[in-house]
DSSP file (Angstrom, degrees, kcal/mol; ACC not computed):
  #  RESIDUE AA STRUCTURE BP1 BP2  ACC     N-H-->O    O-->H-N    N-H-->O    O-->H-N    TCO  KAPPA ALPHA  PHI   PSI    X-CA   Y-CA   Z-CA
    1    1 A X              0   0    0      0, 0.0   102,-0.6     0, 0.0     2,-0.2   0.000 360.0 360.0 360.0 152.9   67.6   65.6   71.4
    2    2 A X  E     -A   48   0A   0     46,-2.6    46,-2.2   100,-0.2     2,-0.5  -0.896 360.0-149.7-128.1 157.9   66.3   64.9   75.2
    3    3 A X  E     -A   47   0A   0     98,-0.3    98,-2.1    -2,-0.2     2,-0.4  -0.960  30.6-160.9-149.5 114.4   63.5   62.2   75.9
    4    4 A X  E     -AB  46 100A   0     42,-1.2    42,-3.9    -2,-0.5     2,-0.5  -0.976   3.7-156.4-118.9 122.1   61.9   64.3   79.3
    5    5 A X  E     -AB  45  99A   0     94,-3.1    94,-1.9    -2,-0.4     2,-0.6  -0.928  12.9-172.9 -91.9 107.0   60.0   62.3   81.4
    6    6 A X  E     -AB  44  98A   0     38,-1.8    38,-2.5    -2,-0.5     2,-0.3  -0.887  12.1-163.5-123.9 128.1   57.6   64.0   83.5
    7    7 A X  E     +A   43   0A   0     90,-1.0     2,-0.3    -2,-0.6    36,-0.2  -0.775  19.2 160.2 -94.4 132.2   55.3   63.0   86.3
    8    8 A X  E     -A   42   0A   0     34,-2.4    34,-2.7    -2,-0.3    88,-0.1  -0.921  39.7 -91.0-153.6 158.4   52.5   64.9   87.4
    9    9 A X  E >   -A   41   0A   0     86,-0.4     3,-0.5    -2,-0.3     4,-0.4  -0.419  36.9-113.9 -59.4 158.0   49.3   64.5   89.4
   10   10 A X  G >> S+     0   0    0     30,-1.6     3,-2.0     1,-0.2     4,-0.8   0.936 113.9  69.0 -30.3 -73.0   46.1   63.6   87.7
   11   11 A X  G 34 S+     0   0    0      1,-0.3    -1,-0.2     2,-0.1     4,-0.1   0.554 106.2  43.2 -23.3 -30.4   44.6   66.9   88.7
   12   12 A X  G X> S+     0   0    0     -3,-0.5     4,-3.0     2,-0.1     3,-0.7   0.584  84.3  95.4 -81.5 -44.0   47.1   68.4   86.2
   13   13 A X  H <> S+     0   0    0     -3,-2.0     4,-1.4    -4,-0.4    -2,-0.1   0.843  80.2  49.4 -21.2 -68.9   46.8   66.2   83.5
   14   14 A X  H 3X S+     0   0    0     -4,-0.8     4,-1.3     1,-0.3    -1,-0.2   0.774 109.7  46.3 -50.7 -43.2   44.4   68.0   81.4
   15   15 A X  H <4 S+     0   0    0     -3,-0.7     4,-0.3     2,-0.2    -1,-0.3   0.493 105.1  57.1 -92.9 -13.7   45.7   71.2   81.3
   16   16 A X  H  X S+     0   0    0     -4,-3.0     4,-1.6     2,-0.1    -2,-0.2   0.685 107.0  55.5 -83.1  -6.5   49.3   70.2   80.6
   17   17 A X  H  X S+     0   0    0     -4,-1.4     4,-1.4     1,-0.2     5,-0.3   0.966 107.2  53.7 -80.2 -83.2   47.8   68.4   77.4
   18   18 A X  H  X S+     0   0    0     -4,-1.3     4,-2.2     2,-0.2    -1,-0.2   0.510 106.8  42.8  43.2 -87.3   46.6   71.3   76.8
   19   19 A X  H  > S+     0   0    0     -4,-0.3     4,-1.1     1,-0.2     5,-0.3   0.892 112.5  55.4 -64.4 -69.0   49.6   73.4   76.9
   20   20 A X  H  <>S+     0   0    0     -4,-1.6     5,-3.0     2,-0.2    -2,-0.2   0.809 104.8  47.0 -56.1 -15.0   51.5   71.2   75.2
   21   21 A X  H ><5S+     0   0    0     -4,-1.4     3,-1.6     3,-0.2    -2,-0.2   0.786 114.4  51.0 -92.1 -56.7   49.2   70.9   72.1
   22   22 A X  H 3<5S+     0   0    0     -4,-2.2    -2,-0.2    -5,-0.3    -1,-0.1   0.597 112.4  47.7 -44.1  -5.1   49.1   75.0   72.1
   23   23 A X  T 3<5S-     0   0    0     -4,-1.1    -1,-0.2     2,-0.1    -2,-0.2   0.102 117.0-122.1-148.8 -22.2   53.1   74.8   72.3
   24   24 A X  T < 5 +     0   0    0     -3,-1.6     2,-0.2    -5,-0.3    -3,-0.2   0.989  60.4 147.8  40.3  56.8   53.0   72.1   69.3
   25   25 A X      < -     0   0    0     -5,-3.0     2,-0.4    -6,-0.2    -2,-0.1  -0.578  41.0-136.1-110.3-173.7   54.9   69.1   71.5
   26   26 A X        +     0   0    0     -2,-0.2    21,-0.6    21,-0.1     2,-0.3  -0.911  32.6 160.2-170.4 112.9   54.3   65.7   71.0
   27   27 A X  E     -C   46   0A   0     -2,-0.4     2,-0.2    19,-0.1    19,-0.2  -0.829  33.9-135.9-169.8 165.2   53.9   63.5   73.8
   28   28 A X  E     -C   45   0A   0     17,-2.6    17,-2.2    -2,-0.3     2,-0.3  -0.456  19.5-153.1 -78.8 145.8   52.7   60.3   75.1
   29   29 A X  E     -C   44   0A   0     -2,-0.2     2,-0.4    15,-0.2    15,-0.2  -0.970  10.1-172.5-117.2 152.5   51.0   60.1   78.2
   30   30 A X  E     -C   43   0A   0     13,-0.8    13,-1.6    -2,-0.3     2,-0.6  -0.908  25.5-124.4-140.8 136.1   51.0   56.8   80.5
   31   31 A X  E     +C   42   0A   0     -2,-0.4     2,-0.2    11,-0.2    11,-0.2  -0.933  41.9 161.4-110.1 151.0   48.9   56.5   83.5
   32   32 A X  E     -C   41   0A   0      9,-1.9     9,-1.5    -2,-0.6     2,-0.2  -0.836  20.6-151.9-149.9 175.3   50.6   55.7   86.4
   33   33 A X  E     +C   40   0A   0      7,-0.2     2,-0.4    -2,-0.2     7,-0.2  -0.946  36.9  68.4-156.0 175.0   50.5   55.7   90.0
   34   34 A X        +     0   0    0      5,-1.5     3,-0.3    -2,-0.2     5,-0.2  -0.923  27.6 132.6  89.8-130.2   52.2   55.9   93.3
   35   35 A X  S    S-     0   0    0     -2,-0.4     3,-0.5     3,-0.2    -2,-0.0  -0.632  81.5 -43.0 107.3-163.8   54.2   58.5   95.2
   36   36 A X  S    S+     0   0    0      1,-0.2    -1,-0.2    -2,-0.1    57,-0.0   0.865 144.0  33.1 -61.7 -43.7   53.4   59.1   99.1
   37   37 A X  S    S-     0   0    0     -3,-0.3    -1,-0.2     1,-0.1    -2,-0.1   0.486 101.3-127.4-108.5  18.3   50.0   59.1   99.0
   38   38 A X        +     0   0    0     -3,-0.5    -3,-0.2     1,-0.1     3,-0.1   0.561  54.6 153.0  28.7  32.2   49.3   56.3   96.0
   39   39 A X        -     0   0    0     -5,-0.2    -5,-1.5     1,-0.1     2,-0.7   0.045  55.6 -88.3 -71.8 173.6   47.2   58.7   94.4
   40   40 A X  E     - C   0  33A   0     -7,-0.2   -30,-1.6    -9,-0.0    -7,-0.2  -0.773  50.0-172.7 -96.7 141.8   46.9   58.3   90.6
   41   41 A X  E     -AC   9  32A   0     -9,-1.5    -9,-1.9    -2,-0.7     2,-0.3  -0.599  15.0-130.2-110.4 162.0   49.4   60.1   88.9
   42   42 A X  E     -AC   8  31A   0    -34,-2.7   -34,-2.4   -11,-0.2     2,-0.4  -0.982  15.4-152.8-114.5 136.7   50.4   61.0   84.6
   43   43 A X  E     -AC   7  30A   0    -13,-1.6   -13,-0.8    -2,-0.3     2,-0.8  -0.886   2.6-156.5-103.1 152.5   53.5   60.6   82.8
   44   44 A X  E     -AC   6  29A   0    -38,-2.5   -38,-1.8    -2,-0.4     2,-0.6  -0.885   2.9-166.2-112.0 121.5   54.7   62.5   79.9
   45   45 A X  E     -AC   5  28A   0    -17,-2.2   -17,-2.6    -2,-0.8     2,-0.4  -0.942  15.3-175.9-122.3 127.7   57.1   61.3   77.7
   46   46 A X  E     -AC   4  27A   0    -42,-3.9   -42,-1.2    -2,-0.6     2,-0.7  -0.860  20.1-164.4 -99.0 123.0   58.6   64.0   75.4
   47   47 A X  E     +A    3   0A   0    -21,-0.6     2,-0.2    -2,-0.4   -44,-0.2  -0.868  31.0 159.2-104.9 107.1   60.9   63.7   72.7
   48   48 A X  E     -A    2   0A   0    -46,-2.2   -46,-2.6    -2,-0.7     5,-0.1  -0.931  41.4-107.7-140.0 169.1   62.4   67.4   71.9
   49   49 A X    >   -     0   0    0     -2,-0.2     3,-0.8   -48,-0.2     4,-0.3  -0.142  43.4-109.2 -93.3 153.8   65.5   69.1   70.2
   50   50 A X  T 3  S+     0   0    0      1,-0.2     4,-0.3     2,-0.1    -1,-0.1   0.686 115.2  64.2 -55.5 -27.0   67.7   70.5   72.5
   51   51 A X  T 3  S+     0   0    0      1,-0.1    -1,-0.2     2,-0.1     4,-0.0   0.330 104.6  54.8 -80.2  -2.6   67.0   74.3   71.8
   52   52 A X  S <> S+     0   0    0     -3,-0.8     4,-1.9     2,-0.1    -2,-0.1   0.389  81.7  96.9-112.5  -2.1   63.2   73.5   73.1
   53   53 A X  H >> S+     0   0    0     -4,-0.3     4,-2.3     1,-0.2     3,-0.9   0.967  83.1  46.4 -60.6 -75.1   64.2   72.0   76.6
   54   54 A X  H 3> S+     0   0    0     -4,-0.3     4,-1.8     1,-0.3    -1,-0.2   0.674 105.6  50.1 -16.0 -50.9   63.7   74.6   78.3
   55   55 A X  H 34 S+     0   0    0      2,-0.2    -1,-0.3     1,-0.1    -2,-0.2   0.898 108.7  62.4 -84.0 -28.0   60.4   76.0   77.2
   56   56 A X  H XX S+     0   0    0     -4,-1.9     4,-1.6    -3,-0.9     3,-1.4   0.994 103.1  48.8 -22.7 -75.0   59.1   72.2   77.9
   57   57 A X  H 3X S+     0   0    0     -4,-2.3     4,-1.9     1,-0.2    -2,-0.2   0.740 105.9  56.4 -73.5 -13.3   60.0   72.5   81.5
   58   58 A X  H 3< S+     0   0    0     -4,-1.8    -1,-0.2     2,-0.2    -2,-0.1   0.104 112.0  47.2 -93.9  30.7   58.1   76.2   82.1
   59   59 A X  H X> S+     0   0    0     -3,-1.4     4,-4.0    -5,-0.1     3,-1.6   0.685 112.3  41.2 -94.9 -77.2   55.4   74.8   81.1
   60   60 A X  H 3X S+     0   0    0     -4,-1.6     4,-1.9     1,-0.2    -2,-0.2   0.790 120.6  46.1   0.2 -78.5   55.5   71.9   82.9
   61   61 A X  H 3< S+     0   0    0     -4,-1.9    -1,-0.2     2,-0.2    -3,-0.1   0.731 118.9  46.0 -47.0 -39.1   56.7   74.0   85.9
   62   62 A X  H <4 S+     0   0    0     -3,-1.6    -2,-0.2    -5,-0.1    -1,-0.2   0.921 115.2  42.4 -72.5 -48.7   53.8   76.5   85.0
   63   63 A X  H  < S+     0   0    0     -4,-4.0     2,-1.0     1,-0.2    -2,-0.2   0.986 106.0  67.3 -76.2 -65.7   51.0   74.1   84.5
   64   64 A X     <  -     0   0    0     -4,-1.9     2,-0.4    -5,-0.2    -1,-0.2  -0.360  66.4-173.8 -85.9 113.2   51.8   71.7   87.7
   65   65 A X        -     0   0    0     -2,-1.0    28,-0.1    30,-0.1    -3,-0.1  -0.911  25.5-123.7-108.5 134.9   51.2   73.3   90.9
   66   66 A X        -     0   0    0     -2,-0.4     2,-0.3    28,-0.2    28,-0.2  -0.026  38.3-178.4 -86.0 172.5   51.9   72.0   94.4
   67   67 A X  E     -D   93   0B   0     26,-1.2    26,-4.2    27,-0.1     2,-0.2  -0.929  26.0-107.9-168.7 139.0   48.8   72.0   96.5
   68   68 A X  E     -D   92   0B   0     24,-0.3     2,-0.3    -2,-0.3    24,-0.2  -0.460  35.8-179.6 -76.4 146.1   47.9   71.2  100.1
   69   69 A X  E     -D   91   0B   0     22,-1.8    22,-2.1    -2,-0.2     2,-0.1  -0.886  26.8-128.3-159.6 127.5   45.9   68.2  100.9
   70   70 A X        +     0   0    0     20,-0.3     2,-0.2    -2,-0.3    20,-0.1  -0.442  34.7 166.9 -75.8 144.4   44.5   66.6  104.0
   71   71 A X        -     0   0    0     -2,-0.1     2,-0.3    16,-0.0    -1,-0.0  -0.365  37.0-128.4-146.2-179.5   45.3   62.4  104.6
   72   72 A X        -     0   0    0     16,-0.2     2,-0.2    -2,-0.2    16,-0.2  -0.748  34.5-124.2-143.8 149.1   45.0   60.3  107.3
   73   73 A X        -     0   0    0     14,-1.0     2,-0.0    -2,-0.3   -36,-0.0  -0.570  39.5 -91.0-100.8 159.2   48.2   58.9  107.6
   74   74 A X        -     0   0    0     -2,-0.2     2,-0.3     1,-0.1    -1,-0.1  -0.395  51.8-100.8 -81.7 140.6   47.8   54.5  107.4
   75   75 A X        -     0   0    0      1,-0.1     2,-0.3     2,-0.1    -1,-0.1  -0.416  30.9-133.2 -54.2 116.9   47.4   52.9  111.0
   76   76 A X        -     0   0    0     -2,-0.3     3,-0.3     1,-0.2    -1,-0.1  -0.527  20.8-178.2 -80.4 152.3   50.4   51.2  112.7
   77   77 A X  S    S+     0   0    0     -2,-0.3    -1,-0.2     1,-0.2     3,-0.1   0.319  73.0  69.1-121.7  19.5   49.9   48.2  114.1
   78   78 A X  S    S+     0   0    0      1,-0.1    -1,-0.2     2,-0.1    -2,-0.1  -0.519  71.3 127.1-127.8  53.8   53.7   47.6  115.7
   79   79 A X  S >  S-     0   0    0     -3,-0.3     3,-1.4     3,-0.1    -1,-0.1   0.444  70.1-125.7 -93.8   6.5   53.0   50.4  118.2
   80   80 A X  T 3   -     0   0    0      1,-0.2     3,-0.1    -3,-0.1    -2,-0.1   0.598  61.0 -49.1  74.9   5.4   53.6   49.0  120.8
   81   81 A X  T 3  S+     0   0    0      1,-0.3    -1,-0.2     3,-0.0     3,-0.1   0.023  98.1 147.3 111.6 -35.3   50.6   49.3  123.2
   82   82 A X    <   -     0   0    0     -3,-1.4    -1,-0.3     1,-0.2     2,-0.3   0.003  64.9-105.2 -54.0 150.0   50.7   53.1  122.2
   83   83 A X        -     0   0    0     -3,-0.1     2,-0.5    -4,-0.0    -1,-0.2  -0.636  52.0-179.7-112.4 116.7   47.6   55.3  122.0
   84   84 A X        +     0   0    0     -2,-0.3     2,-0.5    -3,-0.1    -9,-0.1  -0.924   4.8 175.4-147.1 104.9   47.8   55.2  118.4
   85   85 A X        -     0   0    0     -2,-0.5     2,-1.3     1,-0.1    -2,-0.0  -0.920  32.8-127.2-119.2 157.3   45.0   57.3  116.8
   86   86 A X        +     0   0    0     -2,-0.5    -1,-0.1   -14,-0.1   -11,-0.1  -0.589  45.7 158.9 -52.8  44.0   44.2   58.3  112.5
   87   87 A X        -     0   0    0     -2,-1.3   -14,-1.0     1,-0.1     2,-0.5  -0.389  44.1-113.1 -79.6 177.7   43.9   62.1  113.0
   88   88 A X        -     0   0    0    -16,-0.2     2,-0.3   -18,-0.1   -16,-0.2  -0.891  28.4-150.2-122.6 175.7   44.5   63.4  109.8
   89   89 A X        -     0   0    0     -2,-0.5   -20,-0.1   -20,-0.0   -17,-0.0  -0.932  14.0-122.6-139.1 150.1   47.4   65.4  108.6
   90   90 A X        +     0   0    0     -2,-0.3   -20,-0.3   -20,-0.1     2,-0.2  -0.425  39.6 163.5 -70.9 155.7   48.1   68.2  105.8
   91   91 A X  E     -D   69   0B   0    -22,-2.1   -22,-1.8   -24,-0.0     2,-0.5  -0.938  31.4-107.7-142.1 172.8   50.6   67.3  103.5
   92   92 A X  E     +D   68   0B   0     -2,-0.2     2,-0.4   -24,-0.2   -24,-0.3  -0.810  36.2 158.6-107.4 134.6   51.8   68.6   99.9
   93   93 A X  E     +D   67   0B   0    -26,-4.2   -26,-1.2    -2,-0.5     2,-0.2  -0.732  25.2  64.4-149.6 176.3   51.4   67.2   97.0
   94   94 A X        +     0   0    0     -2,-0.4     2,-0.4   -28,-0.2   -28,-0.2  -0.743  56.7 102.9  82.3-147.0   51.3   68.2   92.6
   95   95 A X        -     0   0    0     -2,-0.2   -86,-0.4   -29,-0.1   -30,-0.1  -0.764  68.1 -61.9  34.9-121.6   53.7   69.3   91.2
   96   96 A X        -     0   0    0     -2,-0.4     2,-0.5   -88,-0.1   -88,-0.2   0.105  16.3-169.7-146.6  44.0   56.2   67.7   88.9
   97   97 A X        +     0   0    0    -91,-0.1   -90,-1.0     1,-0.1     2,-0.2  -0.530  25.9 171.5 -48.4  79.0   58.6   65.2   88.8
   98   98 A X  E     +B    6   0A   0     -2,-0.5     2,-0.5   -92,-0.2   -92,-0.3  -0.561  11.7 179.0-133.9 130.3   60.7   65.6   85.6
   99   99 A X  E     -B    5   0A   0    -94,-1.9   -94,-3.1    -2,-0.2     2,-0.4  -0.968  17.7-151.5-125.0 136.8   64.0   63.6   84.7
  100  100 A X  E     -B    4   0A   0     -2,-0.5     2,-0.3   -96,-0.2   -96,-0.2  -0.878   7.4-164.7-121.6 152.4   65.8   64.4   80.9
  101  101 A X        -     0   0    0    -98,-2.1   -98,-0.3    -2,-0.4     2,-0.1  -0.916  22.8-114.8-126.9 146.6   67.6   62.2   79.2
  102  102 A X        -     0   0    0     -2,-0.3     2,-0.3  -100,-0.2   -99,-0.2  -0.499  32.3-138.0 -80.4-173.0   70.2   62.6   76.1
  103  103 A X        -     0   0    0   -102,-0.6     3,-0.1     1,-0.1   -56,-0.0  -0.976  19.0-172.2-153.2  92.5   68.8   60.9   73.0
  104  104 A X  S    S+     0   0    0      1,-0.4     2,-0.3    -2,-0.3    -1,-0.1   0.992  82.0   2.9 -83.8 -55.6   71.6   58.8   70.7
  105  105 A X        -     0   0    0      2,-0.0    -1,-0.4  -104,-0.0     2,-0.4  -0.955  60.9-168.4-160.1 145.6   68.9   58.3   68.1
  106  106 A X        +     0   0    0     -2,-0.3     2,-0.6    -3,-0.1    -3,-0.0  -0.967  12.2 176.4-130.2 107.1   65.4   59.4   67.5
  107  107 A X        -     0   0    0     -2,-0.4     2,-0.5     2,-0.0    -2,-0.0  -0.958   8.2-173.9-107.9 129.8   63.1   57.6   64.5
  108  108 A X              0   0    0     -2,-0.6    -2,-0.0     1,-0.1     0, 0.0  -0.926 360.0 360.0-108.4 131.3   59.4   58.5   64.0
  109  109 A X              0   0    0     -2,-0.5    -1,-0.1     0, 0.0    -2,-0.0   0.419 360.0 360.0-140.6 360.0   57.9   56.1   61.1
């Protein structure tokens, strides 16, 4: 068995529960947050046999999609004197983090 953690944007959330309930997985979700931009983030924790890892993670991979996003990046204030202005700038953000784990022992009670 593998215990997959996977992080995803908010934005995502819904529609990988989703998947995964159409797909008959089981997992917890935990809100979380942080990353670049401290936006709010979901984690999935999976517990699945080894012959189902794989279709986990193109789902996962399917469902969370990177995306472009406008910021304004946070003011410095050790600039030195420097013309230092808040324009904003695109950056990319969704997708997926996902980390697997082996699994010594698994009980559901």
């Amino acid at each position: 068995m593998k215990l997959i953690t996977a992080i995803v944007q908010d934005k995502d959330t819904t529609k990988l529960s989703n998947a995964f309930v159409k797909s008959n997985i089981r997992a917890t979700r935990l809100a979380t947050s942080g990353g670049f931009l401290r936006s709010g983030n979901t984690t999935f924790l999976i517990a699945i046999e080894d012959d189902r890892l794989q279709a986990v993670l193109d789902i996962i991979q399917s469902v969370s999609q990177k995306r472009k996003q406008y910021m304004v990046p946070p003011v410095s204030l050790d600039a030195g004197g420097a013309h230092v202005g808040a324009y904003p700038v695109e950056v990319e953000v969704g997708g997926a983090t996902v980390y697997t784990q082996s699994i010594e022992s698994f009980h559901q009670f």
